[in-house]
Biopython code that builds the backbone (N, CA, C, O; Angstrom):
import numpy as np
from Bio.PDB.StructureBuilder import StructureBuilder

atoms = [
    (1, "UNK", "N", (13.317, -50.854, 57.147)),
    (1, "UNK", "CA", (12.134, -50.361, 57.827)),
    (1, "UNK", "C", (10.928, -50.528, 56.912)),
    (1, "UNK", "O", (10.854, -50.160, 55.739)),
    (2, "UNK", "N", (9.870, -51.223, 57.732)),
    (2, "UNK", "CA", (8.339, -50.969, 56.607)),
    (2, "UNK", "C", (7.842, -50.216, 55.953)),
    (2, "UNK", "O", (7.161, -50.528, 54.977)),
    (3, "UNK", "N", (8.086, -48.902, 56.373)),
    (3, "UNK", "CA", (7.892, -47.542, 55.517)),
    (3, "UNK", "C", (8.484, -47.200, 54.556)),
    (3, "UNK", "O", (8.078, -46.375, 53.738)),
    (4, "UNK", "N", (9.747, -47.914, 54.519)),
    (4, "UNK", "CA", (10.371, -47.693, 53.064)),
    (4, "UNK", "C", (10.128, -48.217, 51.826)),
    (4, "UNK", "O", (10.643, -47.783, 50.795)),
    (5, "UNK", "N", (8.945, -49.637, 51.922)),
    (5, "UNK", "CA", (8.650, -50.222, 51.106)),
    (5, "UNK", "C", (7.410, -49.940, 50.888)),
    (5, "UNK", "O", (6.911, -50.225, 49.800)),
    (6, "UNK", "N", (6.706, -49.352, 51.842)),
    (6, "UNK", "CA", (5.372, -48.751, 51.284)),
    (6, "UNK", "C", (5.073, -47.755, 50.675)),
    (6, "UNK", "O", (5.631, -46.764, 51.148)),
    (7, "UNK", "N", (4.024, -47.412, 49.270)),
    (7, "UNK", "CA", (4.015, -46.816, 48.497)),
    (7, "UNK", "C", (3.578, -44.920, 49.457)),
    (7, "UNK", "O", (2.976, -44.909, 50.531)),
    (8, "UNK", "N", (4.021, -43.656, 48.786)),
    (8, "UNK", "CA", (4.195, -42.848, 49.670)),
    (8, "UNK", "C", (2.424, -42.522, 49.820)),
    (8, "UNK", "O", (1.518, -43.160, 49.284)),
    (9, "UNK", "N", (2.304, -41.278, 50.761)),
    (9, "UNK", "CA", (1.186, -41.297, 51.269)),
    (9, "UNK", "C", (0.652, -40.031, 50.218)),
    (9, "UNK", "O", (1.379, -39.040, 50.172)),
    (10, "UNK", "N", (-0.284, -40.038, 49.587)),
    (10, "UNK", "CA", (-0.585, -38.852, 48.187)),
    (10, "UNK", "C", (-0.877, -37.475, 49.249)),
    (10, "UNK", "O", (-1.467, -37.559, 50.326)),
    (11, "UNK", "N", (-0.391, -36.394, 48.740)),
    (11, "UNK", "CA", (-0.466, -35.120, 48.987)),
    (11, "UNK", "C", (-1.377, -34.213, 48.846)),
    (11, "UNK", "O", (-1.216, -33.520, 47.842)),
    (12, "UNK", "N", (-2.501, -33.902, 49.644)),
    (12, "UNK", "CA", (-3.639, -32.977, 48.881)),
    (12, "UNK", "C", (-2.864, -31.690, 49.336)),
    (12, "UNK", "O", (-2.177, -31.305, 50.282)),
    (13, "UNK", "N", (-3.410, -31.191, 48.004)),
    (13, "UNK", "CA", (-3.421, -29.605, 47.537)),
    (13, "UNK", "C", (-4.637, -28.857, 47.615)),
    (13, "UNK", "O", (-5.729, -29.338, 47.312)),
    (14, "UNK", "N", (-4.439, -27.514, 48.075)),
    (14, "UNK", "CA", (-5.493, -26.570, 47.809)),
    (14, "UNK", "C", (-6.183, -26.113, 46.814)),
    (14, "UNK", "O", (-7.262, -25.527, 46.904)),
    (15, "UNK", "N", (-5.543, -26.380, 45.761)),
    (15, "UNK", "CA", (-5.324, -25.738, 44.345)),
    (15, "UNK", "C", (-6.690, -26.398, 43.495)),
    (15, "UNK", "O", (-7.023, -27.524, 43.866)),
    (16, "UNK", "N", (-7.391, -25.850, 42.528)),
    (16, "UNK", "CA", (-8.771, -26.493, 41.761)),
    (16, "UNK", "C", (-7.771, -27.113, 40.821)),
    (16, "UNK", "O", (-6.824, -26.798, 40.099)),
    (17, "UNK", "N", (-8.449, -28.120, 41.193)),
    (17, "UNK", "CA", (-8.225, -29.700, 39.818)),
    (17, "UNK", "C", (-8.228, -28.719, 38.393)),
    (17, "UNK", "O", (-8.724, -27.594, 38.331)),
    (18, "UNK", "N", (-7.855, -29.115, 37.783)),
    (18, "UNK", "CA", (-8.054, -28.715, 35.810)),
    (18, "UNK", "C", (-8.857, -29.962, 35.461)),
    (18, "UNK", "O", (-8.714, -31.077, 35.963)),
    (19, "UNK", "N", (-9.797, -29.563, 34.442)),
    (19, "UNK", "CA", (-10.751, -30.896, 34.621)),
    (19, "UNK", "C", (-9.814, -32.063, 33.083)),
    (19, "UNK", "O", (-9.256, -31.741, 32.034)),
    (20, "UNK", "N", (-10.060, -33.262, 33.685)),
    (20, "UNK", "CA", (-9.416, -34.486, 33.188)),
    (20, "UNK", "C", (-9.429, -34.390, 31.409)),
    (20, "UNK", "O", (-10.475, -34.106, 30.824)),
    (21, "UNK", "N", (-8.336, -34.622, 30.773)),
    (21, "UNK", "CA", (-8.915, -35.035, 29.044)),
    (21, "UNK", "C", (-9.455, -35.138, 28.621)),
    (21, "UNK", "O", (-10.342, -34.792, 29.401)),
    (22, "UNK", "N", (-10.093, -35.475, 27.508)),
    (22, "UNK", "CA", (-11.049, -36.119, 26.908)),
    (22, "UNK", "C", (-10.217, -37.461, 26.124)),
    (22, "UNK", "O", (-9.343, -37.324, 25.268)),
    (23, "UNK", "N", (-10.683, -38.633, 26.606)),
    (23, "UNK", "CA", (-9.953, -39.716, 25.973)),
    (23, "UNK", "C", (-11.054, -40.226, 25.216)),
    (23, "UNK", "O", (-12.211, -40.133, 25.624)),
    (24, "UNK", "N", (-10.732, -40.779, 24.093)),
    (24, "UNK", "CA", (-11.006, -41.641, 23.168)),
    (24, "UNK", "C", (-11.922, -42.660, 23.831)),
    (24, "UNK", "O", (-11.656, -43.012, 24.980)),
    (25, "UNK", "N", (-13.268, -43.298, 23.024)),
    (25, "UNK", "CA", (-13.932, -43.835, 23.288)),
    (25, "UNK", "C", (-13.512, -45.028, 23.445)),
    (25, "UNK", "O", (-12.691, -45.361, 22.590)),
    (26, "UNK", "N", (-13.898, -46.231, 24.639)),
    (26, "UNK", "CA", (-13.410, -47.183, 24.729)),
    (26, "UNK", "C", (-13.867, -48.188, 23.448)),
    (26, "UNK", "O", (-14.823, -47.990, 22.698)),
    (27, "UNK", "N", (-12.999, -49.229, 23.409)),
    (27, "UNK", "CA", (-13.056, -49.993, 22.273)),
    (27, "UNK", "C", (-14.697, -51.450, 22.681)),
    (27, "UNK", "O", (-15.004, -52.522, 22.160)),
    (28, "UNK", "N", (-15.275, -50.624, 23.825)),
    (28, "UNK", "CA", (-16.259, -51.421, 24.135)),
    (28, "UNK", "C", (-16.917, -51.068, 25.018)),
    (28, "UNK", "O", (-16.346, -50.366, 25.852)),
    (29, "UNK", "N", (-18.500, -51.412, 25.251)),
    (29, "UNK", "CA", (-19.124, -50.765, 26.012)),
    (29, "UNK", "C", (-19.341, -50.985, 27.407)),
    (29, "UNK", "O", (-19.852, -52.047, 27.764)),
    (30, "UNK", "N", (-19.070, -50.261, 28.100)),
    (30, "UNK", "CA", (-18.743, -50.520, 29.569)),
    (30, "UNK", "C", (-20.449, -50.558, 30.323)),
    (30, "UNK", "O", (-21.016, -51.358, 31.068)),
    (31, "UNK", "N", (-20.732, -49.641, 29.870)),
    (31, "UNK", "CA", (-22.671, -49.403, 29.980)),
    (31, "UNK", "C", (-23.253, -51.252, 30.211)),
    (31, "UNK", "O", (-23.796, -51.715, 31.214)),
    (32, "UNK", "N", (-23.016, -51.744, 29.340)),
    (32, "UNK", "CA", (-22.767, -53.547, 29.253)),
    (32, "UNK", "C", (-22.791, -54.522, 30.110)),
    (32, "UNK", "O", (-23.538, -55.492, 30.237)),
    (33, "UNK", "N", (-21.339, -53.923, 31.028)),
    (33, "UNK", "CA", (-20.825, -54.780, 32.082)),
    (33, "UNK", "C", (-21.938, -55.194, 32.826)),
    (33, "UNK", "O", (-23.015, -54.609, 32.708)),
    (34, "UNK", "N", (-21.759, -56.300, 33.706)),
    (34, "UNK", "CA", (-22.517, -56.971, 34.600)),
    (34, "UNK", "C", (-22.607, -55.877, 35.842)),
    (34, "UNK", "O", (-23.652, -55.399, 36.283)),
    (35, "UNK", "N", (-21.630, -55.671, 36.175)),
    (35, "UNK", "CA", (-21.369, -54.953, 37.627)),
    (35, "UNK", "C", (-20.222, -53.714, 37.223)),
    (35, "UNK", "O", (-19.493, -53.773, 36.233)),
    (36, "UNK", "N", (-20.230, -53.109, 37.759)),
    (36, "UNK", "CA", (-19.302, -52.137, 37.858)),
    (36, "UNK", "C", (-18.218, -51.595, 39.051)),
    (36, "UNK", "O", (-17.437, -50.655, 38.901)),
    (37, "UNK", "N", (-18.338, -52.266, 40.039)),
    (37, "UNK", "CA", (-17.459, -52.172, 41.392)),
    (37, "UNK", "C", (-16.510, -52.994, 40.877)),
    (37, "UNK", "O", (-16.708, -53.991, 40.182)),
    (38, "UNK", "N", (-15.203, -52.427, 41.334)),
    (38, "UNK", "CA", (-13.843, -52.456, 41.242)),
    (38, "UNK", "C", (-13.293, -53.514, 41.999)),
    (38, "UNK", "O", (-13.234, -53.312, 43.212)),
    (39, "UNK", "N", (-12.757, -54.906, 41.447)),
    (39, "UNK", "CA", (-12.556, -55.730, 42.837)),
    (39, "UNK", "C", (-11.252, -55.406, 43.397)),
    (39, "UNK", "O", (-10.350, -54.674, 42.988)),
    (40, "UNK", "N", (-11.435, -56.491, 44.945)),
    (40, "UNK", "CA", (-10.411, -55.941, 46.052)),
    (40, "UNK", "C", (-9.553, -56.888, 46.108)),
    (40, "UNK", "O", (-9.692, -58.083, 46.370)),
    (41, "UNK", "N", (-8.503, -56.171, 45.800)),
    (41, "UNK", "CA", (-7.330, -57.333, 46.274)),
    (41, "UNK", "C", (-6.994, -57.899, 47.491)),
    (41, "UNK", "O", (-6.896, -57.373, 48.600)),
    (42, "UNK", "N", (-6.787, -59.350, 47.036)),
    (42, "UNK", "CA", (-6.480, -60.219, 47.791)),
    (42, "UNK", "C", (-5.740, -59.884, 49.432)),
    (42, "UNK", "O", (-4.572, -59.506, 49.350)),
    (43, "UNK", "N", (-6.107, -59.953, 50.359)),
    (43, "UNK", "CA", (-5.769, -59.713, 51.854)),
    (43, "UNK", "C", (-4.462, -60.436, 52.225)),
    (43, "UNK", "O", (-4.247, -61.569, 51.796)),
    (44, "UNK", "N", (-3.631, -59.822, 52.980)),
    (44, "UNK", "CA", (-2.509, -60.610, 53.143)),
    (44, "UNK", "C", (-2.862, -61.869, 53.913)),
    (44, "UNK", "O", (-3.910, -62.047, 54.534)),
    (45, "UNK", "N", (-1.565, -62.962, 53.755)),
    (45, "UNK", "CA", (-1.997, -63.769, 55.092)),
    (45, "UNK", "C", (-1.497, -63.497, 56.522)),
    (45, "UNK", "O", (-0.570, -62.700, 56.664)),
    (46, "UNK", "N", (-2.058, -64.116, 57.621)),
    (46, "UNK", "CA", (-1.580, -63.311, 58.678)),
    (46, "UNK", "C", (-0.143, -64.094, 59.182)),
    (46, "UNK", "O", (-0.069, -65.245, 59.612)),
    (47, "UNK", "N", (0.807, -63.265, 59.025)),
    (47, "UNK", "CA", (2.400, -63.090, 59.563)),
    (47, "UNK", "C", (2.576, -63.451, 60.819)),
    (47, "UNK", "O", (2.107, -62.895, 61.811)),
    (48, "UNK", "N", (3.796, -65.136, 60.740)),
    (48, "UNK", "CA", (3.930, -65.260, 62.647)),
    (48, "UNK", "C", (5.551, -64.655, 62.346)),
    (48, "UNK", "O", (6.324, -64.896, 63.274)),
    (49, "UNK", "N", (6.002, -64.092, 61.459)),
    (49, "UNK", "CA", (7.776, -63.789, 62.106)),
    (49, "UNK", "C", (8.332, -65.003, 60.734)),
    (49, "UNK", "O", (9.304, -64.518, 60.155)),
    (50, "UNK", "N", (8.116, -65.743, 60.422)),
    (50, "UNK", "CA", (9.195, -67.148, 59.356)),
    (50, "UNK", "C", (9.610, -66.026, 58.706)),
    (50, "UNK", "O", (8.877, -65.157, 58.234)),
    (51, "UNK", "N", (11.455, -66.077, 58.679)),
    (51, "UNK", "CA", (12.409, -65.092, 57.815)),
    (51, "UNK", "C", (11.615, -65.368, 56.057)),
    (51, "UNK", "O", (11.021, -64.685, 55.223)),
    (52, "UNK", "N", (12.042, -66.692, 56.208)),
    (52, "UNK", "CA", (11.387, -67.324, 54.360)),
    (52, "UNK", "C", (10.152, -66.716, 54.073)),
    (52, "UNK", "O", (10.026, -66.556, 52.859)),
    (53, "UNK", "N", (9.013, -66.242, 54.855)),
    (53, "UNK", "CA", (7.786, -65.654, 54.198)),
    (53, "UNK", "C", (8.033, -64.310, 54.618)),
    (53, "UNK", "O", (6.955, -63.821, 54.956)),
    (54, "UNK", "N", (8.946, -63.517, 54.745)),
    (54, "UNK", "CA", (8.764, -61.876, 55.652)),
    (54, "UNK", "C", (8.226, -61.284, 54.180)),
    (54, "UNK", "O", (7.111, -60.766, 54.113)),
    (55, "UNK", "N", (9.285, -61.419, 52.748)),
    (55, "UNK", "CA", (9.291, -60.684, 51.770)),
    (55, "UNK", "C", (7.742, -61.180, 50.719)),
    (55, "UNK", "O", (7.369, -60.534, 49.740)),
    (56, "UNK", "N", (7.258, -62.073, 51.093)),
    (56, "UNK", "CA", (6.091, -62.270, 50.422)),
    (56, "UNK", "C", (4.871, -61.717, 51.176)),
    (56, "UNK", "O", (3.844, -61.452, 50.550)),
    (57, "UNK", "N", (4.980, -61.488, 52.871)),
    (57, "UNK", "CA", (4.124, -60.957, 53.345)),
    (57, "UNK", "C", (4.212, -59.340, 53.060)),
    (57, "UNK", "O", (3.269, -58.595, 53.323)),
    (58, "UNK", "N", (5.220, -58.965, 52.598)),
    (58, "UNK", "CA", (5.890, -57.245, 52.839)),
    (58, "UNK", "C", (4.965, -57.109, 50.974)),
    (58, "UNK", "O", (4.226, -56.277, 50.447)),
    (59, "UNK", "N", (5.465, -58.202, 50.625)),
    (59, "UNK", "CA", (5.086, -57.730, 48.754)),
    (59, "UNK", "C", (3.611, -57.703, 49.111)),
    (59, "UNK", "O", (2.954, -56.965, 48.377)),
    (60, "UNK", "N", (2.949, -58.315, 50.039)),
    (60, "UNK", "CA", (1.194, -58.488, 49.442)),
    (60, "UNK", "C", (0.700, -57.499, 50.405)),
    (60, "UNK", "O", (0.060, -56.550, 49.950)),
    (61, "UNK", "N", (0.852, -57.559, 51.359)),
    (61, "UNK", "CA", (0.620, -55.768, 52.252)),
    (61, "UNK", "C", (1.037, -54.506, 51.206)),
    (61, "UNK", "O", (0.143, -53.698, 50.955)),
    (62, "UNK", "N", (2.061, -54.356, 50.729)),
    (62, "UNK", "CA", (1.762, -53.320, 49.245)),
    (62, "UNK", "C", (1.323, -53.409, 48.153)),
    (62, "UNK", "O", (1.035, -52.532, 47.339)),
    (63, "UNK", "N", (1.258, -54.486, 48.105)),
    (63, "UNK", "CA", (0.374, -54.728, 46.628)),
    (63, "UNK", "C", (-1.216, -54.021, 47.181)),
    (63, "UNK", "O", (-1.749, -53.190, 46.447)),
    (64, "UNK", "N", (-1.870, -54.411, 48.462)),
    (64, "UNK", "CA", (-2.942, -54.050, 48.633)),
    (64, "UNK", "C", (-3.077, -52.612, 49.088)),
    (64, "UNK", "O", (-4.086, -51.997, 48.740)),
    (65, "UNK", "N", (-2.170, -52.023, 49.824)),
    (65, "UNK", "CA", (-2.400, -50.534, 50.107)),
    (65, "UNK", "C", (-2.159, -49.766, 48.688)),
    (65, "UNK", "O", (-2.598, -48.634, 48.486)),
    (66, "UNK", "N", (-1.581, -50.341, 47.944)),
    (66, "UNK", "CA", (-1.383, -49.710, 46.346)),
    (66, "UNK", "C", (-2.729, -49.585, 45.530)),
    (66, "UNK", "O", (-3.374, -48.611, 45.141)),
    (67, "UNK", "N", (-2.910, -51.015, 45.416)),
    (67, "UNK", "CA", (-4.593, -51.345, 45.141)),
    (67, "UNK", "C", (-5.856, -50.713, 45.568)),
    (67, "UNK", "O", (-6.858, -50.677, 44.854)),
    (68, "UNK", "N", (-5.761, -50.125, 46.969)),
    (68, "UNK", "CA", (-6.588, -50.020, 48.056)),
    (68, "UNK", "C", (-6.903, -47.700, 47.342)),
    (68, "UNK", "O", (-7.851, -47.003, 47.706)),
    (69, "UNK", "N", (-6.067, -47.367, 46.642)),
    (69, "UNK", "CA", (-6.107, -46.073, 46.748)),
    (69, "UNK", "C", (-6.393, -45.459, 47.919)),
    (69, "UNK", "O", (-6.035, -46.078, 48.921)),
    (70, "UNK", "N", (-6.961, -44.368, 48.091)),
    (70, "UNK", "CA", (-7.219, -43.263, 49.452)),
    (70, "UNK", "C", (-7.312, -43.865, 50.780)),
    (70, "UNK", "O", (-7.144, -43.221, 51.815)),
    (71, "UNK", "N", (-7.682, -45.566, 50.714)),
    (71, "UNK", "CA", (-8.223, -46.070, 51.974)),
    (71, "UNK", "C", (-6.654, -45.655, 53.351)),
    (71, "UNK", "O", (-6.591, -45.352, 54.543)),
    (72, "UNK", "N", (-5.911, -45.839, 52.491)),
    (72, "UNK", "CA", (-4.665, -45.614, 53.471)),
    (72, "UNK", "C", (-4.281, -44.329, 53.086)),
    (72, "UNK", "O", (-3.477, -44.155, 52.171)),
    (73, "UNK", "N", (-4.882, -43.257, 53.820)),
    (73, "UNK", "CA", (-4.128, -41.701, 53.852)),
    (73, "UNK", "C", (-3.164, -40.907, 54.717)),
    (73, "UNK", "O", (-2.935, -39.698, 54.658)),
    (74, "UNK", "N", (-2.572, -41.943, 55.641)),
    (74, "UNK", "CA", (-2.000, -41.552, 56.788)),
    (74, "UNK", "C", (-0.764, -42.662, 57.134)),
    (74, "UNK", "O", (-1.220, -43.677, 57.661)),
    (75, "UNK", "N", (0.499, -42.674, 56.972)),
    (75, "UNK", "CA", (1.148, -43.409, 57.415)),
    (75, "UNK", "C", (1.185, -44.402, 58.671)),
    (75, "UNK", "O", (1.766, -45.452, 58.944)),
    (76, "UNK", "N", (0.483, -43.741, 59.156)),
    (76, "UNK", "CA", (0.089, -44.257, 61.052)),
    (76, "UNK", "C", (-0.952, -45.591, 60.597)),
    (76, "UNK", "O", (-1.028, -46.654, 61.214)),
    (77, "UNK", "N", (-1.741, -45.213, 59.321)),
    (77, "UNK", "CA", (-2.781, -46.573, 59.541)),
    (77, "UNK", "C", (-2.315, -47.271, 58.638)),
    (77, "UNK", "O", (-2.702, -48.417, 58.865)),
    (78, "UNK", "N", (-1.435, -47.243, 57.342)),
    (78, "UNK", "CA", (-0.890, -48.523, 57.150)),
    (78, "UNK", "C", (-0.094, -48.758, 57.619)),
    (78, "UNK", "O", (0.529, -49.597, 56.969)),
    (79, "UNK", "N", (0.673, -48.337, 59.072)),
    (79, "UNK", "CA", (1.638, -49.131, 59.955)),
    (79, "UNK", "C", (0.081, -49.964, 60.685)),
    (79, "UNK", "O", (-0.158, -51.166, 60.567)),
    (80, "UNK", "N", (-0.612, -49.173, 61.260)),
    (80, "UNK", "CA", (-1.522, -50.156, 61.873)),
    (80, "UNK", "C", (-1.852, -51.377, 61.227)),
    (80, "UNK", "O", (-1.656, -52.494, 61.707)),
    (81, "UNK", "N", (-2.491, -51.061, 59.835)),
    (81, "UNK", "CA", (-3.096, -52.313, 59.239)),
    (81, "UNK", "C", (-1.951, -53.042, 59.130)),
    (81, "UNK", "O", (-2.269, -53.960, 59.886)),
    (82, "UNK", "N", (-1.181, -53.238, 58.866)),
    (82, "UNK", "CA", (0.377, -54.000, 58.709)),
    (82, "UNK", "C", (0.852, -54.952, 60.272)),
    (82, "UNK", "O", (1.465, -56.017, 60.344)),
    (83, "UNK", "N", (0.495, -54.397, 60.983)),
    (83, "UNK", "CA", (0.891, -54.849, 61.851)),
    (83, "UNK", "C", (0.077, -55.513, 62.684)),
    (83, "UNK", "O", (0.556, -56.101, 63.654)),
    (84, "UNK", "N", (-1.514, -55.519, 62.383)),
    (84, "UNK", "CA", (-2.768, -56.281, 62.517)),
    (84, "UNK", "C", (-2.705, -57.169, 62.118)),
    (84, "UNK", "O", (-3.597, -57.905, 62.540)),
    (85, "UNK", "N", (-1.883, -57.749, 61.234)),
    (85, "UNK", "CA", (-1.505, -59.299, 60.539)),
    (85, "UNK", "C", (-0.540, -60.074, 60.470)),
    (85, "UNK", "O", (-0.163, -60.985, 59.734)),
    (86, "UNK", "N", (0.028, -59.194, 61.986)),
    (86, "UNK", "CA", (1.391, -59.612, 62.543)),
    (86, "UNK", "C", (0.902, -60.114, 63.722)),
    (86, "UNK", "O", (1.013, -59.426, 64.737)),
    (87, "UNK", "N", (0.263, -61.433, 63.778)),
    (87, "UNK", "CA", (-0.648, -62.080, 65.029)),
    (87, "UNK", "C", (0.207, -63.281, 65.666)),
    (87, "UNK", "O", (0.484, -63.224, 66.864)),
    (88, "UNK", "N", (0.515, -64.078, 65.093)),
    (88, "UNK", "CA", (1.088, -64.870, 65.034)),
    (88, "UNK", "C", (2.543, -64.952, 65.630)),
    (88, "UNK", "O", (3.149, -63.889, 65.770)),
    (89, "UNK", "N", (3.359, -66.542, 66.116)),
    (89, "UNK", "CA", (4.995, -66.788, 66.419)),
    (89, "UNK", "C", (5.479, -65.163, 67.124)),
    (89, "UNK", "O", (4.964, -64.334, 67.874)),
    (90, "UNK", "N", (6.693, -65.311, 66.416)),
    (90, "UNK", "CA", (7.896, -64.049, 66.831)),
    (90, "UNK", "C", (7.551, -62.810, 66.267)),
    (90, "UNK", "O", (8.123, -61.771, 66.599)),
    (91, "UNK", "N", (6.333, -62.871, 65.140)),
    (91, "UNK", "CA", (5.865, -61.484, 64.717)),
    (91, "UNK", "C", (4.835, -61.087, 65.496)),
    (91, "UNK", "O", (4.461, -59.928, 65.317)),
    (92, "UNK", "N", (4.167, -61.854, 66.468)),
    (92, "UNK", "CA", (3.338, -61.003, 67.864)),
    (92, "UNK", "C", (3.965, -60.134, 68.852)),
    (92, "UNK", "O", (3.498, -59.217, 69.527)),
    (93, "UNK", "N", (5.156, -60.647, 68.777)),
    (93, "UNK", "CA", (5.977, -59.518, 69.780)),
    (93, "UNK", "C", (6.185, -58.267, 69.160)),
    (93, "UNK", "O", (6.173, -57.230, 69.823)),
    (94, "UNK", "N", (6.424, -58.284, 67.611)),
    (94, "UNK", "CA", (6.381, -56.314, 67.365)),
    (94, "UNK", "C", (5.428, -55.958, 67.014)),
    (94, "UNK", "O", (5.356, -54.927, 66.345)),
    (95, "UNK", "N", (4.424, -56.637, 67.318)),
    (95, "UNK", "CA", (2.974, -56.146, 66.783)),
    (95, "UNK", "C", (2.572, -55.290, 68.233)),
    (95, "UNK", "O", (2.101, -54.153, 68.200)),
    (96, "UNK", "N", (2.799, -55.921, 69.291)),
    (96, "UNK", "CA", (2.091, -54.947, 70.418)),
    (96, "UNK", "C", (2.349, -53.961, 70.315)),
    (96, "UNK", "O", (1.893, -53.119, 71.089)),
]
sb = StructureBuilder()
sb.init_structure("model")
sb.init_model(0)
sb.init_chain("A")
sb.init_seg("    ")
for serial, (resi, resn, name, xyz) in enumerate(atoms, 1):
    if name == "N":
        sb.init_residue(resn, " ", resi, " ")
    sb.init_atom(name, np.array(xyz, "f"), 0.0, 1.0, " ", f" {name:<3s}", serial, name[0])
structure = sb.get_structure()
């Protein structure tokens, strides 16, 4: 099942945060950088059903909801998004 390979869905708590460490200064100055936005990983390609690509489409759909943090907070929408790129062949039929 798809849900078993997707990373779990994070749990909010009621409870006040404890505020974060203090870590060690980086070994370089980030102040520096060109840009500072975080890039986005690579989008799956869109899935018609081929047995030979199921496990490379399954690895890059989690690689990106992993990547993606909070954007996926609900199991229901990374079944959705998952199955939005199931357009294609014999994988259009479990997409409806």
């Amino acid at each position: 099942m798809l849900l078993e390979h997707l990373p779990p869905t994070p749990v909010v708590t009621s409870t006040p945060s404890t505020p974060p460490e203090t870590n060690p200064a980086p070994c370089f100055d980030v102040s520096a950088a060109p840009h500072t936005k975080i890039p986005h990983p690579a989008l799956p390609d869109t899935y018609d059903g081929d047995q030979a690509e199921g496990e490379r489409f399954l690895q890059s759909c989690v690689t990106y909801i992993q990547l993606s943090g909070e954007a996926f907070a609900f199991d229901a929408l990374k079944i959705s998004w998952v199955l939005s790129y199931m357009k294609l062949g014999h994988a259009s039929t479990y997409a409806l």
